[in-house]
C-alpha positions in Angstrom: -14.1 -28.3 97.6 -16.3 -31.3 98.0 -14.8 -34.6 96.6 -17.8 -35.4 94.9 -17.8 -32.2 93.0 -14.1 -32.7 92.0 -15.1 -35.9 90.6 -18.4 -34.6 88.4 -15.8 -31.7 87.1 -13.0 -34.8 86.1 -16.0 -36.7 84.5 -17.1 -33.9 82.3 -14.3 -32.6 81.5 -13.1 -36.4 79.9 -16.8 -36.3 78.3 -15.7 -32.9 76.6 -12.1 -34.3 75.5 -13.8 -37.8 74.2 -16.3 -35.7 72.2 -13.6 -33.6 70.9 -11.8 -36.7 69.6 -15.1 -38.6 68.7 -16.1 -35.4 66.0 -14.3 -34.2 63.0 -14.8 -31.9 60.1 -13.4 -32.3 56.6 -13.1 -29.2 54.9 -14.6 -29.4 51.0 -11.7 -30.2 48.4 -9.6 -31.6 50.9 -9.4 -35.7 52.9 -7.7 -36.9 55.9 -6.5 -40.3 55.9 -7.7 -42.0 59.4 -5.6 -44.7 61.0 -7.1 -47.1 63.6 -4.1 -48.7 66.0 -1.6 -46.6 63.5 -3.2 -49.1 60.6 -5.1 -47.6 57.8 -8.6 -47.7 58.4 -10.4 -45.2 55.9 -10.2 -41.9 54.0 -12.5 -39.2 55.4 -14.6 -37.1 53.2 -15.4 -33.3 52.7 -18.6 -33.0 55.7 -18.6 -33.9 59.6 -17.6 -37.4 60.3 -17.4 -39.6 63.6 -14.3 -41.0 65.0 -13.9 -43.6 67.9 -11.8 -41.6 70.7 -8.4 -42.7 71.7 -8.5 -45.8 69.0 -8.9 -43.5 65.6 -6.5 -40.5 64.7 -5.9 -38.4 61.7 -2.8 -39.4 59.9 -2.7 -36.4 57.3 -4.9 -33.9 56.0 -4.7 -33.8 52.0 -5.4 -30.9 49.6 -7.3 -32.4 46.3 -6.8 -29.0 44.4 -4.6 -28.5 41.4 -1.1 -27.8 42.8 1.5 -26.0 41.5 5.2 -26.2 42.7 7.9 -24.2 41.2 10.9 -25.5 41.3 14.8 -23.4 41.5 16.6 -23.1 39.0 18.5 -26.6 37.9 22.1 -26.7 36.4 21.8 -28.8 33.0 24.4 -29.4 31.2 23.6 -29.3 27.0 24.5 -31.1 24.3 27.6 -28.9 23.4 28.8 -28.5 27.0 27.3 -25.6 27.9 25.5 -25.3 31.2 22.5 -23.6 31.9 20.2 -23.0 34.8 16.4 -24.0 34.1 13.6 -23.1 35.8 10.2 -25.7 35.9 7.1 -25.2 37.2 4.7 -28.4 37.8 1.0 -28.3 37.9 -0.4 -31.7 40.1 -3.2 -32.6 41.6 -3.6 -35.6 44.2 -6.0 -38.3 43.5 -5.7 -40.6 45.7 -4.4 -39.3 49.0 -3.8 -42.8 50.9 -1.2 -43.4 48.3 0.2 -40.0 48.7 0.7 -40.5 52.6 2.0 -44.1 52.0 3.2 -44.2 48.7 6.1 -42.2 49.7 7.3 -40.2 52.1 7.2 -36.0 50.4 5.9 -36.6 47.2 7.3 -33.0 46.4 10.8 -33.6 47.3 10.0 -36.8 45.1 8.8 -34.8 42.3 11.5 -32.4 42.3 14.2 -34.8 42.0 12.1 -36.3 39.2 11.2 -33.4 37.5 15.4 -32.4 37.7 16.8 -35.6 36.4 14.2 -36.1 33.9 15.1 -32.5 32.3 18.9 -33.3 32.5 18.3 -36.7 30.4 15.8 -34.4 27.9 17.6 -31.1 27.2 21.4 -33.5 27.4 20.6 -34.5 24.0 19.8 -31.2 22.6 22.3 -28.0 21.6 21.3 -24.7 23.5 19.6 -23.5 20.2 17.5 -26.6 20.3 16.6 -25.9 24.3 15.5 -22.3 23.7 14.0 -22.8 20.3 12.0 -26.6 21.8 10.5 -25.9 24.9 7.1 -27.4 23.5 8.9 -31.0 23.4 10.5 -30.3 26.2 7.5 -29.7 28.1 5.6 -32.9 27.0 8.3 -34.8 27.2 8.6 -34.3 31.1 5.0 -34.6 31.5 5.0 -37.9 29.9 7.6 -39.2 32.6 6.0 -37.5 35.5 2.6 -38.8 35.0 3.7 -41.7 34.5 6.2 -42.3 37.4 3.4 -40.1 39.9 1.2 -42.1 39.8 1.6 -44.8 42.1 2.3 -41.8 44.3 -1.5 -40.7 43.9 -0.6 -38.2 41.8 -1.4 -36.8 38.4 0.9 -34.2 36.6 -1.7 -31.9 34.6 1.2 -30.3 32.8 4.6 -29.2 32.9 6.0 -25.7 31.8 9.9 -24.6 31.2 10.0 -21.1 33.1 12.9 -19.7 32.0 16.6 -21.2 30.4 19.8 -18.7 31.9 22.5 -19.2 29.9 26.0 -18.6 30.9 26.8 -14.2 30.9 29.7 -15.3 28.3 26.8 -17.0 26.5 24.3 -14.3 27.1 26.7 -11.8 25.7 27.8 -14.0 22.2 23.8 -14.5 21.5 23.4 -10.7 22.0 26.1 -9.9 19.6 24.9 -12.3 17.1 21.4 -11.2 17.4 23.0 -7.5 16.6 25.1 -8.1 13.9 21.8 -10.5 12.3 19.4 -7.4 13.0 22.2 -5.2 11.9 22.4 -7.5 8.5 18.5 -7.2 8.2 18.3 -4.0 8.5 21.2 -3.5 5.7 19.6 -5.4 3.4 16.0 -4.0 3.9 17.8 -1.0 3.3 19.5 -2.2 0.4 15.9 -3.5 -0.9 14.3 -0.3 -0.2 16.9 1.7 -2.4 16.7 -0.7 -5.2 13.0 -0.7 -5.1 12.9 3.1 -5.3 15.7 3.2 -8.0 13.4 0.9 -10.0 10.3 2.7 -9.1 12.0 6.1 -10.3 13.0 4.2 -13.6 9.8 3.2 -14.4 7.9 6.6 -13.6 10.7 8.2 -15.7 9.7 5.4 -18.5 6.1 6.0 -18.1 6.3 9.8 -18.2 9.1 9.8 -21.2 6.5 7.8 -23.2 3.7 9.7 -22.1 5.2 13.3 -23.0 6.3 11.3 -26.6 2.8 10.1 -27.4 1.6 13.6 -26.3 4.2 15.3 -29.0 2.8 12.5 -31.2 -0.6 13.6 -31.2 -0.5 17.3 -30.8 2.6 17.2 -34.2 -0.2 14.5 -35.9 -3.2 17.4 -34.7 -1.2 20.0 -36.2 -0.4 19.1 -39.7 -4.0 18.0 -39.8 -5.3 21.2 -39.0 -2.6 22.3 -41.4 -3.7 19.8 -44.0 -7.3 20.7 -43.4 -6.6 24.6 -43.2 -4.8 24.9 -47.1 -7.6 22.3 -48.4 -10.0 24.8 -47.2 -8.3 27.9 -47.8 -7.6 26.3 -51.5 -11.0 25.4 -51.8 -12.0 29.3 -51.1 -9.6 30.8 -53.9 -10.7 28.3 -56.2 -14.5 28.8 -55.3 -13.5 32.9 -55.7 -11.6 32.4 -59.3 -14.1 30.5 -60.5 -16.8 32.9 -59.2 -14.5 35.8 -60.8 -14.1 33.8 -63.8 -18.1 33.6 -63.5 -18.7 37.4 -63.2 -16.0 38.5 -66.1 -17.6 35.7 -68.3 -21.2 37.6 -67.5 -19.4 41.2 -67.9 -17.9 40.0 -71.3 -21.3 38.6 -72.4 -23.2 41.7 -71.1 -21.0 44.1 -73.0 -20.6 41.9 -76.1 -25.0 41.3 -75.8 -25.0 45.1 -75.6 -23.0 45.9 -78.4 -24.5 43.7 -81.0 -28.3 45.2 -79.5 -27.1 48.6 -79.9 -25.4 47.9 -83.5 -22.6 50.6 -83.1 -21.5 53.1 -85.6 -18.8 54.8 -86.7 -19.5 57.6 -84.7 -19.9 54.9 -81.4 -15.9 53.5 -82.0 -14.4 57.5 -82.4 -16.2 58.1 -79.2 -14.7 55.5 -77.2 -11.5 56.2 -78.4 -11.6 59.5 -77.3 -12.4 57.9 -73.9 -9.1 55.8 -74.2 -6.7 58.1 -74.6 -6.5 59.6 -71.5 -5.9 56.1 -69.9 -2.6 55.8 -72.3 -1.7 59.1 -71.1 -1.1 58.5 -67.7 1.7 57.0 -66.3 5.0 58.7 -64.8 6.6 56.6 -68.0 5.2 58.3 -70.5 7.6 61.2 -71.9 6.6 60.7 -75.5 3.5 60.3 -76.9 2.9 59.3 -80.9 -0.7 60.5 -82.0 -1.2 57.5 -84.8 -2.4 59.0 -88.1 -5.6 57.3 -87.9 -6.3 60.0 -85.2 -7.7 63.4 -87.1 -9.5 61.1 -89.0 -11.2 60.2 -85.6 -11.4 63.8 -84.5 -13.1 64.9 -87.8 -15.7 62.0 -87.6 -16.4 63.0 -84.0 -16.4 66.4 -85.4 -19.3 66.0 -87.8 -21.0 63.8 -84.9 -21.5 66.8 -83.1 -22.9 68.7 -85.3 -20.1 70.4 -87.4 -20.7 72.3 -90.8 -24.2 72.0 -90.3 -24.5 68.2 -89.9 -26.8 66.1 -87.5 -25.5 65.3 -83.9 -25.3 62.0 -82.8 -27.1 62.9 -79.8 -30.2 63.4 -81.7 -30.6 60.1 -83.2 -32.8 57.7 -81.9 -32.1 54.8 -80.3 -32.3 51.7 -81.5 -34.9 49.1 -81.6 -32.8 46.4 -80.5 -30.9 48.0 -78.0 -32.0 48.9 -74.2 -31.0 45.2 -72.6 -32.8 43.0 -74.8 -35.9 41.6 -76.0 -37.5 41.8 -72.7 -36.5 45.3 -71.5 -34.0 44.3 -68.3 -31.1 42.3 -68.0 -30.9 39.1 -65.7 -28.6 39.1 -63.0 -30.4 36.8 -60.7 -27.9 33.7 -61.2 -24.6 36.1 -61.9 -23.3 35.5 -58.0 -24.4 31.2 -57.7 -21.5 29.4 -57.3 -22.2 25.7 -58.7 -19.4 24.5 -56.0 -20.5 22.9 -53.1 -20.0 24.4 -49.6 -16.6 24.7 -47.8 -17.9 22.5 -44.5 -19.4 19.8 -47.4 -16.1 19.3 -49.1 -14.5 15.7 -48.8 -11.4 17.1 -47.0 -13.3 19.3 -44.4 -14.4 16.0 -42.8 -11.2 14.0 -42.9 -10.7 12.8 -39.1 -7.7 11.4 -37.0 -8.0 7.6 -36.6 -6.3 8.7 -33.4 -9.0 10.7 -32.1 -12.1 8.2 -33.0 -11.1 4.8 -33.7 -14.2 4.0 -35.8 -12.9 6.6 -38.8 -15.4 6.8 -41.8 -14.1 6.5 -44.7 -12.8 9.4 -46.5 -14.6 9.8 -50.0 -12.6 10.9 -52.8 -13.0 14.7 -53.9 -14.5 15.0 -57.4 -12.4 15.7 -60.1 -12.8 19.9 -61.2 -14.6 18.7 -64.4 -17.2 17.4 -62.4 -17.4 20.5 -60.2 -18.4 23.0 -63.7 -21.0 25.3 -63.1 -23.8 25.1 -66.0 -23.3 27.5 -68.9 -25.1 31.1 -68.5 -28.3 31.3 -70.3 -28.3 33.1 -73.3 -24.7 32.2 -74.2 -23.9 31.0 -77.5 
């Protein structure tokens, strides 16, 4: 190969290498920090940038998205002696990335060893309740300290979150024992609760329905010896109404017969006649073994005797009636008002209308029933 075409390979090849050094390309979200003779000269940003070959060089390349770093477990000793292993997780993000490269050497071996003595000085004053029941303090707490001491690193600590507290097993087992015998406890009393409850509960229905079932014999005892009440008013009312419309119809009968008699002006032969009819009634009678014929008797039968005619006398069948007799002066006799009763209706009567105050609480007031004088039918016409 020609020496001149040796040299034009050498020449392009060094062209290639210098361009290579010469370009760069920041990816977005991240910066390189660009020394110049191994001093800081500037911090690249995200887009294509121009370097000066051989002279220029990339220190480091930084990531400016929201980090998180977990850290392992850290032994931490509480404030009753009693270790514990915590776990932390940190949440960062760089913000200025020269002071991250030259602010110290790892800033997450820095922050580790910040973020474990920091929680040992934090959870050392507090009891294990405290550390599992005041992770919220906890957690600002650190963050305070971190921010603070990060940031002449570059950094900023977002926030700071307690992943998990292990306790010793011997612990472990001593808080799950007292978490069963305090949900053992619970449960005893909720059950203890719930019987009582449903003792009083049953009390009180028994209470309610005891009362009910005495108010309901209340009323239906009260109902009854209304009715009752109401019933022998009633019923009383109805004999009374009959007596005195029996009392009405003898009075009528008596003042027929007695209107009759003085119309027909009865004779002698008239009174031998009814006696005659009478005897027969004083006859009868399984009592009657003996019978006394009074001596006033022939004397009857011979009168009757000549009534019908005997020895050639006149009959008292052919005498002719009298004048005044037949029912009157007007030819009839007036029954028309013999069956009015003068008493006022059964459903009318004070008493009938008589009504619980239990069953309607505006009750009218009862009226007083009117004495029996009041209650006398007018006389019968034509009495005397």
């Amino acid at each position: 190969m020609e020496p001149a075409l040796i040299a034009l390979l050498v020449v392009a090849l060094l062209v290639v290498v210098v361009i290579a050094k010469s370009v760069t390309i920041v990816p977005q979200a991240q910066a390189k920090v660009v020394e110049r003779l191994g001093r800081y000269s500037r911090t690249l940003q995200p887009g294509l940038s121009i370097l000066v070959p051989f002279i220029d060089r990339v220190r480091a390349t930084i990531d400016l998205r929201e980090q998180v770093v977990s850290f392992p477990p850290q032994p931490v000793i509480t404030a009753d002696n009693l270790q514990v292993g915590i776990d932390t997780v940190v949440y960062f993000q760089v913000t200025d990335p020269r002071l991250a490269v030259y602010g110290i050497a790892n800033y997450i071996t820095g922050m580790e060893q910040l973020t474990t003595t920091t929680l040992r000085n934090v959870v050392g004053g507090l009891n294990l309740e405290g550390a599992l029941t005041g992770r919220d303090g906890i957690n600002s707490q650190l963050r305070s300290v971190l921010d603070g001491t990060t940031g002449p690193w570059g950094l900023r600590v977002a926030r700071v979150e307690i992943k998990a507290i292990d306790p010793p097993p011997s612990i472990q087992d001593s808080m799950e024992k007292q978490m069963r015998a305090d949900r053992d406890k619970r449960a005893i009393i909720l059950q203890a609760e719930g019987a009582r409850q449903s003792a009083i509960t049953t009390a009180e229905g028994q209470k309610a329905a005891a009362i009910l079932s005495a108010e309901g014999k209340k009323q239906a005892a009260i109902l009854e010896a209304e009715a009752e009440r109401q019933s022998r008013i009633l019923r009383a009312e109805g004999e009374r109404a009959a007596l005195f419309l029996q009392a009405q119809g003898q009075a009528k009968s008596i003042e027929t017969v007695f209107q009759a008699i003085h119309d027909g002006k009865p004779d002698q032969g008239l009174l031998a006649y009814q006696y005659l009819q009478t005897l027969p009634q004083i006859a009868q009678g399984d009592a009657n073994k003996m019978w006394i014929v009074p001596s006033e008797f022939s004397k009857a039968l011979e009168g009757l005797a000549n009534l019908g005619g005997a020895e050639g006398g006149k009959s008292w069948m052919d005498v002719a009636p009298s004048g005044n007799g037949g029912g009157g002066q007007d030819g009839g006799l007036d029954t028309s008002d013999w069956f009015e009763s003068r008493l006022p209706r059964a459903a009318d009567q004070p008493e009938a209308k008589i009504e619980l105050s239990s069953i309607a609480d505006s009750t009218p007031a009862v009226p007083a029933p009117p004495p029996l004088s009041e209650v006398t039918p007018d006389e019968p016409p034509g009495q005397t």
